[in-house]
MARLOVO-798185 format. One record per atom (N, C-alpha, C): atom name; residue in one letter; x, y, z; residue number from 1. Coordinates in nm, 2 decimals, decimal comma. Example, Ala and Ser with C-alpha at 12.3 -4.5 7.8 and 13.67 -1.06 7.14 Angstrom:
MARLOVO-798185
- N  a  1,32  -0,57  0,78  1
- CA  a  1,23  -0,45  0,78  1
- C  a  1,32  -0,33  0,78  1
- N  s  1,28  -0,22  0,71  2
- CA  s  1,37  -0,11  0,71  2
- C  s  1,29  0,00  0,79  2
This chain:
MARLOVO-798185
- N  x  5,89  -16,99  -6,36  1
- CA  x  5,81  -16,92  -6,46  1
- C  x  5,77  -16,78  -6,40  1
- N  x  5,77  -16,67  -6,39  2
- CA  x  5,76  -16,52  -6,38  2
- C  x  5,63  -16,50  -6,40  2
- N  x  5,59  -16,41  -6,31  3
- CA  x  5,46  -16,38  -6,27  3
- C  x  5,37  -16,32  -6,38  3
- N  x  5,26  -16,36  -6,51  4
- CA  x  5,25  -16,27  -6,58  4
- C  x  5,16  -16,18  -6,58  4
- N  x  5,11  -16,14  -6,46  5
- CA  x  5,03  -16,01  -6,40  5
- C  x  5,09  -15,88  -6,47  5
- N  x  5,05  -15,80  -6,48  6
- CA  x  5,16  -15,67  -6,53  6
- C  x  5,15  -15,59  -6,43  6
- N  x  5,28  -15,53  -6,39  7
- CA  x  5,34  -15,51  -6,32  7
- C  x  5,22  -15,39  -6,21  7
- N  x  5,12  -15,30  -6,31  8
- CA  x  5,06  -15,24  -6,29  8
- C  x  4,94  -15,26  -6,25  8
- N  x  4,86  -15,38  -6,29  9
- CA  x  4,81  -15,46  -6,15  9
- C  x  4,81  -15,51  -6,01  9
- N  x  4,94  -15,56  -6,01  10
- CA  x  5,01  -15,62  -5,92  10
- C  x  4,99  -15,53  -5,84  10
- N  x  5,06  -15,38  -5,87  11
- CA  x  5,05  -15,26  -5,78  11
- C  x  4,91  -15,19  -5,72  11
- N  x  4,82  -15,24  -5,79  12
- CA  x  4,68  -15,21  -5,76  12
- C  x  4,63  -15,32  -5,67  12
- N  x  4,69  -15,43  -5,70  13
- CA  x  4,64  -15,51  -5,58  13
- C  x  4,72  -15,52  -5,47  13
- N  x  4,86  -15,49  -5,46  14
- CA  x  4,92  -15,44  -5,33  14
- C  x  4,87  -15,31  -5,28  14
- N  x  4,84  -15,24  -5,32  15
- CA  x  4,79  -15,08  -5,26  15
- C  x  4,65  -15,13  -5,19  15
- N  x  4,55  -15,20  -5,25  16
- CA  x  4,42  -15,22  -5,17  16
- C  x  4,44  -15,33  -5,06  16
- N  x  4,57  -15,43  -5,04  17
- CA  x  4,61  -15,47  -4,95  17
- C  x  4,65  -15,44  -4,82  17
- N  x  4,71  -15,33  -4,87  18
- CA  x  4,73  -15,23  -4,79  18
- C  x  4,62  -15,15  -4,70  18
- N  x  4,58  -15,08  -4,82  19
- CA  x  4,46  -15,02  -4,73  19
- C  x  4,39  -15,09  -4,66  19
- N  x  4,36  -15,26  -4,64  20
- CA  x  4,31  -15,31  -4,58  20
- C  x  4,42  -15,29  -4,44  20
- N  x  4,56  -15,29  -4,49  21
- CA  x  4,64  -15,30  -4,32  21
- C  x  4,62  -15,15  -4,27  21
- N  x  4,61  -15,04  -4,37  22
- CA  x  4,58  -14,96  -4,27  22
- C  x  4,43  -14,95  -4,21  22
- N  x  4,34  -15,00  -4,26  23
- CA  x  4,21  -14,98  -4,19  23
- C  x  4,24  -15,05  -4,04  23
- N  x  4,30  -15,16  -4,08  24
- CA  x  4,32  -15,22  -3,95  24
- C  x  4,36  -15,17  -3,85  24
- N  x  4,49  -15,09  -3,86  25
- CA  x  4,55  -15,02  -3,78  25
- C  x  4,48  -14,89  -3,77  25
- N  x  4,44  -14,83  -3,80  26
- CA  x  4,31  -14,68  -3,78  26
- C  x  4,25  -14,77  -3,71  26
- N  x  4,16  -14,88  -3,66  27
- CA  x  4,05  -14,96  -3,58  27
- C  x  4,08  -14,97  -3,46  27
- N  x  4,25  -15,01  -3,46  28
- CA  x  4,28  -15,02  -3,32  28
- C  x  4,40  -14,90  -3,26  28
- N  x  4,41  -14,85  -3,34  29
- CA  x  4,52  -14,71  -3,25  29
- C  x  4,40  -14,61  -3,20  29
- N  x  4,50  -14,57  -3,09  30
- CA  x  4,47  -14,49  -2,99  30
- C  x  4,41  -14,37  -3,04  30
- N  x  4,37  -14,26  -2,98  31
- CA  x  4,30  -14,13  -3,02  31
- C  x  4,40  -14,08  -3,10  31
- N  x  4,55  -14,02  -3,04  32
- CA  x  4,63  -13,91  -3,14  32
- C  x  4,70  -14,00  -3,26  32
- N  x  4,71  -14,13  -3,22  33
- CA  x  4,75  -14,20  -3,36  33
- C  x  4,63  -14,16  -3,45  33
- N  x  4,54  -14,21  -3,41  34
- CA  x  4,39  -14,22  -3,52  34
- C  x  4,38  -14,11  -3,61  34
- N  x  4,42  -13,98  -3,50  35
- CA  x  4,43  -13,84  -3,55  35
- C  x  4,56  -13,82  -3,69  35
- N  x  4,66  -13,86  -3,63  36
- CA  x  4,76  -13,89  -3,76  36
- C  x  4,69  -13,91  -3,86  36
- N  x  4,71  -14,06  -3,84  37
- CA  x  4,62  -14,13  -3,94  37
- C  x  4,57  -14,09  -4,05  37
- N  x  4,43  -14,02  -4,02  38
- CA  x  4,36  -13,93  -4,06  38
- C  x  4,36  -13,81  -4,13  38
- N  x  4,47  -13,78  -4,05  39
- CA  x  4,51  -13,67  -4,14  39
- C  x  4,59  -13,66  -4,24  39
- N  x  4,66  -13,79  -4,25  40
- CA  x  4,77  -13,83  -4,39  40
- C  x  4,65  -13,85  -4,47  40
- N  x  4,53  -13,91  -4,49  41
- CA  x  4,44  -14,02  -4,55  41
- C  x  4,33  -13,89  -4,61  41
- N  x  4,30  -13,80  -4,49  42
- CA  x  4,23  -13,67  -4,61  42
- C  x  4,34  -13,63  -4,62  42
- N  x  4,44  -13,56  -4,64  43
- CA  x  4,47  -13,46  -4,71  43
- C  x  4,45  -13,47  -4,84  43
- N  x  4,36  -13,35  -4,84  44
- CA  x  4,32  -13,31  -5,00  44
- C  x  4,40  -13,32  -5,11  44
- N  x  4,57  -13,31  -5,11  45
- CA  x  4,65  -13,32  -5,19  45
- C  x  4,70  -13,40  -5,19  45
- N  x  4,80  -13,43  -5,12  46
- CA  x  4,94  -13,53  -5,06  46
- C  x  4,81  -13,67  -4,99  46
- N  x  4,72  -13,67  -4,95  47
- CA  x  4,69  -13,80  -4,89  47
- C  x  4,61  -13,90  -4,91  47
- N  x  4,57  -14,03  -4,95  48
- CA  x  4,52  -14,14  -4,98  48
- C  x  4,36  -14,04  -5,09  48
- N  x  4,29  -14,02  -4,97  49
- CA  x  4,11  -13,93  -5,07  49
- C  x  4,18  -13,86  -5,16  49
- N  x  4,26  -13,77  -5,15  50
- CA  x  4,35  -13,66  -5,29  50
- C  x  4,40  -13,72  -5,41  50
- N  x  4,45  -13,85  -5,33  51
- CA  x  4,54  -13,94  -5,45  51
- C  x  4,47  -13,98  -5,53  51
- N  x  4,35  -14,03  -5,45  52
- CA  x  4,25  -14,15  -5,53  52
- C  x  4,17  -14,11  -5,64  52
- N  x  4,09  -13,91  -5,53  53
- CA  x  4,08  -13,85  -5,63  53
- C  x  4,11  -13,80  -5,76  53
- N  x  4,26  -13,82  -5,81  54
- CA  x  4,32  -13,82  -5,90  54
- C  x  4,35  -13,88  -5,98  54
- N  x  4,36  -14,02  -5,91  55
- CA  x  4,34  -14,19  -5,97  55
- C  x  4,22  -14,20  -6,07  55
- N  x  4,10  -14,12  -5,99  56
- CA  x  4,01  -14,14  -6,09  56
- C  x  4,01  -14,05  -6,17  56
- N  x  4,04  -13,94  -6,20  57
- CA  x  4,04  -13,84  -6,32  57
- C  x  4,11  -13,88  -6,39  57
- N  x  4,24  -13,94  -6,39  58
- CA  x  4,29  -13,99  -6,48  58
- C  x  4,25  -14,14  -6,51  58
- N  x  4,14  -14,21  -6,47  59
- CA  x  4,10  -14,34  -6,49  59
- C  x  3,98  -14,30  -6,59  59
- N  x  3,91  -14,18  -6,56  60
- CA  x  3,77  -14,13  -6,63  60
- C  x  3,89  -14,06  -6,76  60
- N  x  3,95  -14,02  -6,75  61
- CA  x  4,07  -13,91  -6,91  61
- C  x  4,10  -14,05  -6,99  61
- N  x  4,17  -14,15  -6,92  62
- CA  x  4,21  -14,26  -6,99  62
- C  x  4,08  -14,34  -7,05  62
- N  x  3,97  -14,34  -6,98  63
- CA  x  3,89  -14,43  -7,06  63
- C  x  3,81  -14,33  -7,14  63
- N  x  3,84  -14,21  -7,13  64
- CA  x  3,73  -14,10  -7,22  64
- C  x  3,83  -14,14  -7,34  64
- N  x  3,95  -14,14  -7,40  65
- CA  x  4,02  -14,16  -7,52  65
- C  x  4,00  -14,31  -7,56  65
- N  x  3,96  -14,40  -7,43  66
- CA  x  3,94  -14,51  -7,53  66
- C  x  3,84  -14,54  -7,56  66
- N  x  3,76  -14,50  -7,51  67
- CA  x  3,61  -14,50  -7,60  67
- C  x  3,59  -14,40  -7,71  67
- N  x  3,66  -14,28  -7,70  68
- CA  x  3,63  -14,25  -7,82  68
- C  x  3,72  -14,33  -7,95  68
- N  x  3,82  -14,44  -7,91  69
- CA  x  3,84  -14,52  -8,00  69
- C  x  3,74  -14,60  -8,04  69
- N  x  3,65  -14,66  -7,94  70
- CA  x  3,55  -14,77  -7,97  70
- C  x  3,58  -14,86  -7,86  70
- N  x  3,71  -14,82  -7,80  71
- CA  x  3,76  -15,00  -7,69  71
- C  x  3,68  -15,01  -7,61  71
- N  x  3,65  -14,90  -7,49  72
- CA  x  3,50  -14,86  -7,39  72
- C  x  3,40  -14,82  -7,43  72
- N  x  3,32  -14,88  -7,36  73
- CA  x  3,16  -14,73  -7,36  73
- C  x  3,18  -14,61  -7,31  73
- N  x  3,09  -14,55  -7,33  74
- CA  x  3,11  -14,41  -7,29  74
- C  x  3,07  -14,37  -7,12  74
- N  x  2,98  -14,48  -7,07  75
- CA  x  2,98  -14,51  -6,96  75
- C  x  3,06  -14,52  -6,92  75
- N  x  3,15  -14,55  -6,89  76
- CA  x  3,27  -14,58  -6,81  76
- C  x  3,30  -14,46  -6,78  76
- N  x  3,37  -14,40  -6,88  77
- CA  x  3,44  -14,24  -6,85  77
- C  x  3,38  -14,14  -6,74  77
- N  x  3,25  -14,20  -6,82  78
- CA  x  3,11  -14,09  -6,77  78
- C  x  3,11  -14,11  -6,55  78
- N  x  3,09  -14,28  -6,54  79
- CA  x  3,07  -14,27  -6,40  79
- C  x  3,27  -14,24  -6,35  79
- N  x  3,35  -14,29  -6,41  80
- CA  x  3,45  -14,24  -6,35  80
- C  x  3,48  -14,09  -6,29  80
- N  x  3,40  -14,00  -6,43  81
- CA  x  3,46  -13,82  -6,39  81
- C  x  3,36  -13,80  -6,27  81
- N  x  3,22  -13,92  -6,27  82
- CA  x  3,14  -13,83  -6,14  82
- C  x  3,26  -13,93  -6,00  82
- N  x  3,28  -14,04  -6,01  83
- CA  x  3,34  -14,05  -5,87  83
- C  x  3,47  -13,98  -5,87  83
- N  x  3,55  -13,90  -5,98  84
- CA  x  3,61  -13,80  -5,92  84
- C  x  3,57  -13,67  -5,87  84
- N  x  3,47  -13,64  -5,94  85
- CA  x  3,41  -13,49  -5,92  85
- C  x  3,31  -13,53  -5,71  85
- N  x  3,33  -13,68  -5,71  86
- CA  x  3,27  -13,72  -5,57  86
- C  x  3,36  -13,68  -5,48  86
- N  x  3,42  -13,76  -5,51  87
- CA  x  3,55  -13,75  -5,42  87
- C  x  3,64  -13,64  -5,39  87
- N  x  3,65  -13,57  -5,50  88
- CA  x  3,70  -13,44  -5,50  88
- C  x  3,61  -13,33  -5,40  88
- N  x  3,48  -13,36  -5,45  89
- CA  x  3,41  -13,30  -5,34  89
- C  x  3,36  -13,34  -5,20  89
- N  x  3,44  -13,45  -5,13  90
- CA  x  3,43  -13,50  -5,05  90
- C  x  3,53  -13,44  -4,98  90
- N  x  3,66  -13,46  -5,07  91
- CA  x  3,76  -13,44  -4,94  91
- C  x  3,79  -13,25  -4,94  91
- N  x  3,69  -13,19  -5,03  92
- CA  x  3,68  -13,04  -4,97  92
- C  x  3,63  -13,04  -4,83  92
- N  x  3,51  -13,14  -4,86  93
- CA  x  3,44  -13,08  -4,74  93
- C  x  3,48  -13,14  -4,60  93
- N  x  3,55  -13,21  -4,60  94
- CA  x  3,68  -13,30  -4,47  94
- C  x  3,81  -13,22  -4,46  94
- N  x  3,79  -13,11  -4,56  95
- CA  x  3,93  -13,03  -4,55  95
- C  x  3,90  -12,94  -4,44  95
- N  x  3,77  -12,91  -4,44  96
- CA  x  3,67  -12,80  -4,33  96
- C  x  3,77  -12,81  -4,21  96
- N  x  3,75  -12,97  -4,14  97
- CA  x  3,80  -13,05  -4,01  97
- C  x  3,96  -13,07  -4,02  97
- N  x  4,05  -13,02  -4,14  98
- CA  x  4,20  -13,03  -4,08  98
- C  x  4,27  -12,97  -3,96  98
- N  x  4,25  -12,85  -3,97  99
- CA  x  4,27  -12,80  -3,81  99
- C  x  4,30  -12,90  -3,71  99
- N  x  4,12  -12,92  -3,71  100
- CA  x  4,06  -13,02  -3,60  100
- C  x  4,17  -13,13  -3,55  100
- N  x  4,20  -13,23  -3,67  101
- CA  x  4,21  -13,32  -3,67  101
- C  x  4,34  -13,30  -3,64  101
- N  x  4,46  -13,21  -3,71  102
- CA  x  4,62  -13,19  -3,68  102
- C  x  4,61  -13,09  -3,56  102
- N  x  4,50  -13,05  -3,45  103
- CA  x  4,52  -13,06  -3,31  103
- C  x  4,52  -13,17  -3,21  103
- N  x  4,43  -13,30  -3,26  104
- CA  x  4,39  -13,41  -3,22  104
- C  x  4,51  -13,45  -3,22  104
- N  x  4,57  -13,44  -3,34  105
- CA  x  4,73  -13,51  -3,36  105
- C  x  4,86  -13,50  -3,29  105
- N  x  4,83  -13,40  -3,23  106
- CA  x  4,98  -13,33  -3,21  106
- C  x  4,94  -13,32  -3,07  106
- N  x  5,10  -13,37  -3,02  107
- CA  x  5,07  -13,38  -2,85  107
- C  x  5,09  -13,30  -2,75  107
- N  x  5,05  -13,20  -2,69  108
- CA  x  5,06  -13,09  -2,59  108
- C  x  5,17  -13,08  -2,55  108
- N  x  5,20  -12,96  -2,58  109
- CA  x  5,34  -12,88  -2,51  109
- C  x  5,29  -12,79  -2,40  109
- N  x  5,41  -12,75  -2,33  110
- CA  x  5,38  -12,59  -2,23  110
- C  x  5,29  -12,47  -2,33  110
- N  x  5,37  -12,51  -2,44  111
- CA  x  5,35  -12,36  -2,48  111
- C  x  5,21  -12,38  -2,54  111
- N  x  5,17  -12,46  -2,60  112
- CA  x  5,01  -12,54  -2,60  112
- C  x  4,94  -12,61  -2,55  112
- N  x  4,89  -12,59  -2,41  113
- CA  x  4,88  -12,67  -2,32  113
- C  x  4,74  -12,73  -2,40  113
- N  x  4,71  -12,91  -2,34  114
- CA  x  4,58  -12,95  -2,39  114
- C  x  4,45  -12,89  -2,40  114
- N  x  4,36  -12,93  -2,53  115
- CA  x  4,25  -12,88  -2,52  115
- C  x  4,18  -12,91  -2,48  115
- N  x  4,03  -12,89  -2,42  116
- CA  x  3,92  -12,96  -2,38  116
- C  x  3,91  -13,07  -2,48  116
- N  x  3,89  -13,22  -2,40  117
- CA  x  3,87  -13,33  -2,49  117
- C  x  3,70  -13,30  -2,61  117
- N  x  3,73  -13,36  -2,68  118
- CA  x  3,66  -13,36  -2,76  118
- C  x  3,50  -13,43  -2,73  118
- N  x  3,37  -13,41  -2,71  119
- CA  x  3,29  -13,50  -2,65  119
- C  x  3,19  -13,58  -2,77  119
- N  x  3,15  -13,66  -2,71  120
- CA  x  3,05  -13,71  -2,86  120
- C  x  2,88  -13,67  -2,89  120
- N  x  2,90  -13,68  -2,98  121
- CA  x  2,77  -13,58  -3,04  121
- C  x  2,72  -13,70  -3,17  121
- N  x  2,61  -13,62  -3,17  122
- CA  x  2,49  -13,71  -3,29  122
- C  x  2,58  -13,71  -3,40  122
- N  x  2,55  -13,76  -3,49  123
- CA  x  2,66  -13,75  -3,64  123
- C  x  2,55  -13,73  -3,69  123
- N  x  2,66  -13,62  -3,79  124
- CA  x  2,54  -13,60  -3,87  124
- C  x  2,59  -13,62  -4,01  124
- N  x  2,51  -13,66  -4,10  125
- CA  x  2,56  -13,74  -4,23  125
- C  x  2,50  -13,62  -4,36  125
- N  x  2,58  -13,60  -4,43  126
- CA  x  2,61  -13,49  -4,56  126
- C  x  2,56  -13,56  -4,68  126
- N  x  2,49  -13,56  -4,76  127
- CA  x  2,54  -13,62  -4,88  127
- C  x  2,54  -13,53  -4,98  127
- N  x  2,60  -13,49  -5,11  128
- CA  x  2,61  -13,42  -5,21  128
- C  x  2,54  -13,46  -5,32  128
- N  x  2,45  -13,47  -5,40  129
- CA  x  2,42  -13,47  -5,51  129
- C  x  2,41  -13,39  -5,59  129
């Protein structure tokens, strides 16, 4: 008997499977892997935050037409456009640190010799409203 998930669930719940194996692997790799990592994951366009941000604009567009059928509330659409307008504005401001992060990544040459390691500092936490 064939699986009757549709096909486009199925893919929603392999992708968050995922993201669980990469969290895993960002937990335990080393500094310049982490650095990779990270820098596939924000990129603003091409990476995991850009995508998702996109995921949701088109998840808030799709449910803005079906509510104005009647199928949704208008709720829906409504908190969908703010977690993309979140997230969109999130991975601007993580765009600040790409530099940062694709020097962390990339591994010293002659012609680049290493930088002063990085040291740790207070974090300091942003939020946008």
């Amino acid at each position: 008997m064939p699986d009757p998930t549709p096909y486009a669930v199925a893919l929603a719940d392999d992708i968050a499977h995922r993201l669980n194996q990469l969290t895993e692997h960002l937990a335990q790799a080393p500094p310049r892997q982490a650095a990779q990592i990270l820098g596939r994951i924000l990129d603003a366009d091409e990476g995991v935050l850009g995508r998702m941000a996109g995921l949701m604009a088109t998840g808030s567009q799709t449910a803005q037409h079906r509510a104005q059928a009647g199928a949704f509330p208008p709720e829906v659409f409504l908190a969908l456009g703010r977690a993309a307008n979140e997230l969109h504005n999130i991975a601007l401001d993580l765009d600040e640190h790409a530099d940062d992060i694709h020097h962390l990544a990339t591994p010293p040459t002659a012609a680049h010799p290493a930088v002063a390691k990085p040291v740790a500092s207070d974090m300091v936490v942003r939020r946008h409203r």
